[in-house]
C-alpha distance (Angstrom), angle and dihedral (degrees) to the residues before:
residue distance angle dihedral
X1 . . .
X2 3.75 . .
X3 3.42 130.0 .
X4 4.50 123.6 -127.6
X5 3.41 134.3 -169.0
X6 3.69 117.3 -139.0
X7 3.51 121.2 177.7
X8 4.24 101.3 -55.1
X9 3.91 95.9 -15.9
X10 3.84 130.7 83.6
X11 3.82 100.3 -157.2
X12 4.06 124.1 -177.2
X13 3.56 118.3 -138.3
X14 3.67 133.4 156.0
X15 4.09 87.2 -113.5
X16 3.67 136.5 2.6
X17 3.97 95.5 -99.6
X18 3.59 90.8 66.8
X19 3.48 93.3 43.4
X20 3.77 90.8 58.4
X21 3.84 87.2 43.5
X22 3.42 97.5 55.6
X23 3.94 86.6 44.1
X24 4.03 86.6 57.3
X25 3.95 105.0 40.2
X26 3.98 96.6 30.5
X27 3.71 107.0 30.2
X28 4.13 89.7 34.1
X29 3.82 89.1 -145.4
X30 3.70 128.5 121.5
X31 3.60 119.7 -107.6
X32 4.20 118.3 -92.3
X33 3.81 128.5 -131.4
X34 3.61 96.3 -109.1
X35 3.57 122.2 44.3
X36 4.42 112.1 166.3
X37 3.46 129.4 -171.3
X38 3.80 117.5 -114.5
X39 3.57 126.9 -129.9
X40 3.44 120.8 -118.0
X41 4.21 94.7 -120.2
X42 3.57 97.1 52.3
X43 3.89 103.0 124.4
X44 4.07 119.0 -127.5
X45 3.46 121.7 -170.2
X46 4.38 109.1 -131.2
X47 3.79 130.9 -137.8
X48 4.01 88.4 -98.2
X49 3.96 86.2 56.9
X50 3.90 93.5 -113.0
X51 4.14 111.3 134.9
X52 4.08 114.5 -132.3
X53 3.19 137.8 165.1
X54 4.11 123.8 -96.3
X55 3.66 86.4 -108.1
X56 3.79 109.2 50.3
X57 3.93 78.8 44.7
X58 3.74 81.5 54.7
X59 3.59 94.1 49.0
X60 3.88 93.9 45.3
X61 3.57 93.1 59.4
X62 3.63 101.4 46.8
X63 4.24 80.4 42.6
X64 3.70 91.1 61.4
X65 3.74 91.3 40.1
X66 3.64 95.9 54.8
X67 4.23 88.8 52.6
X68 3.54 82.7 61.0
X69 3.45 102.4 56.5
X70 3.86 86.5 43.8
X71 3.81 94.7 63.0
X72 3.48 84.3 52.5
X73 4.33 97.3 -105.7
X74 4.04 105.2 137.1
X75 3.68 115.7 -113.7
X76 3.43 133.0 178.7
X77 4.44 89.3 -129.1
X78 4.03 92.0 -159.0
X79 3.38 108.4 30.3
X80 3.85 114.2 134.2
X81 3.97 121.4 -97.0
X82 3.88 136.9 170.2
X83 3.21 121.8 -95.7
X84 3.73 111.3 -173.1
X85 3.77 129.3 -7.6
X86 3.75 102.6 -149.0
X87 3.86 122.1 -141.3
């Protein structure tokens, strides 16, 4: 997965088209100008008020995902989410 800024959100999808889908659909916005890829070391501070890095958010999510699918509860393991919504 990568991660995209798109106007106030940094969303992770496995390519920028579903980024922008999920930005559409989910966020019901229209689509920016600008959108940039994110690097994977950028530090974002969490909802528990720890600061990690895009990626072991990244890795979290698809963590939690994967426990999931091994208690036998359907989830969709890639599927885009948000990330951050910056202020």
């Amino acid at each position: 997965m990568q991660a995209y800024r798109i106007g106030k959100y940094i969303i992770a999808a496995d390519i920028i088209d579903d980024a922008k889908n999920m930005f559409i659909n989910e966020i019901n916005a229209a689509l920016p100008n600008e959108i940039e890829e994110v690097g994977f070391d950028e530090n974002v501070e969490c909802d528990d008020g720890r600061i990690i890095t895009i990626k072991e958010f990244i890795n979290e999510e698809l963590d939690k995902r994967q426990a999931w699918q091994r208690l036998g509860i359907p989830c969709e393991t890639y599927r885009p989410f948000v990330i951050k919504v910056l202020d």
